[in-house]
C-alpha positions in Angstrom: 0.0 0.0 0.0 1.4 3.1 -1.2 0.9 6.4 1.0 -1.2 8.0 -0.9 -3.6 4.9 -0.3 -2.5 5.2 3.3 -4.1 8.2 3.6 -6.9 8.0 1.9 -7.9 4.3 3.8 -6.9 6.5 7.4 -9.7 9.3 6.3 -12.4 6.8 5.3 -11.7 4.4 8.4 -11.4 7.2 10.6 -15.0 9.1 9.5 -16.3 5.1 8.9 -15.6 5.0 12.8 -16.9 8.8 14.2 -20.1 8.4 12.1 -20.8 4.5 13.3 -20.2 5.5 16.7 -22.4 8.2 16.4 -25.3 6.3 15.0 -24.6 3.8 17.9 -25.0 6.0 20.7 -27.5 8.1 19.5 -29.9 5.5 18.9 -28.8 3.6 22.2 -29.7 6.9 23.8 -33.2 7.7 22.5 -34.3 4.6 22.6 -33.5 4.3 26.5 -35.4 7.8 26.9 -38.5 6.1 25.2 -38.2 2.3 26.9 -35.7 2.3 29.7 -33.5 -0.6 30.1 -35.0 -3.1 28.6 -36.1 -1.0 25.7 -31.8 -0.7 25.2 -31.2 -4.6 26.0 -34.1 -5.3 23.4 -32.7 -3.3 20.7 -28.8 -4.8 21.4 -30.1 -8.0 21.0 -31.8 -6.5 17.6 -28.9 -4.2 16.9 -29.2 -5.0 13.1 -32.7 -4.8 12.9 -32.7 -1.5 15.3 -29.9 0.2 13.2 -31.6 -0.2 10.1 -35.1 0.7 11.6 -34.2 3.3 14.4 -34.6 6.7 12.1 -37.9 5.6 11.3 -39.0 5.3 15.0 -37.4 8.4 15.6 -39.5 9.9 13.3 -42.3 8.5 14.7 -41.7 8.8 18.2 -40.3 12.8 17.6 -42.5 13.6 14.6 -39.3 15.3 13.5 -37.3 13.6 10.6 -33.2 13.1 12.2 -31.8 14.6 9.4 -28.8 15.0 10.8 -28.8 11.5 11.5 -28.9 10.4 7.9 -26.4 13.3 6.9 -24.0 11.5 9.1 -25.2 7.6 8.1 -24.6 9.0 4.5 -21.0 10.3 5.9 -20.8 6.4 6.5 -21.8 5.4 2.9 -19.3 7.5 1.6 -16.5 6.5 4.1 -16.8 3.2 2.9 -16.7 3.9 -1.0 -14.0 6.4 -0.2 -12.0 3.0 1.6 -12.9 0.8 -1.4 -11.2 3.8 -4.1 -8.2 3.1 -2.0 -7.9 0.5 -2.7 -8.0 0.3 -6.5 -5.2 2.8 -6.8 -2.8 0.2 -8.1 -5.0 -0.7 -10.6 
């Protein structure tokens, strides 16, 4: 791996991370405001299901849409073609 694939596979790991912990926590969050405990338990046990459904409640639950939260899930998307472009640079 060259540096210039270095860097560019740091950056896209790095914002892969930030925004996958973000996602985590926020969800993890709100849904212990709305169910407590076991509401957090449930949706760790679900964590696939809950990732992929949690905006959705959100939006339900808040009657707000998270924008913010897909902004940064779509930070996420892009991490992860930004890691894959790395790695075709010897191609």
């Amino acid at each position: 791996m060259n540096k210039k694939q270095l860097i560019v596979a740091s950056i896209g790991w790095m914002v892969l991370f930030v925004s996958g912990l973000y996602t985590v926590f926020v969800g993890l969050i709100n849904i212990f405001k709305w169910w407590g405990l076991v509401g957090v338990v449930i949706a760790l046990i679900l964590a696939p299901l809950t990732g992929a459904i949690f905006p959705f409640i959100y939006w339900i639950k808040e009657s707000l849409f998270p924008t913010f939260y897909f902004v940064v899930w779509g930070f996420g998307i892009l991490a992860i073609i930004l890691i894959g472009y790395s790695k075709g640079f010897n191609e």
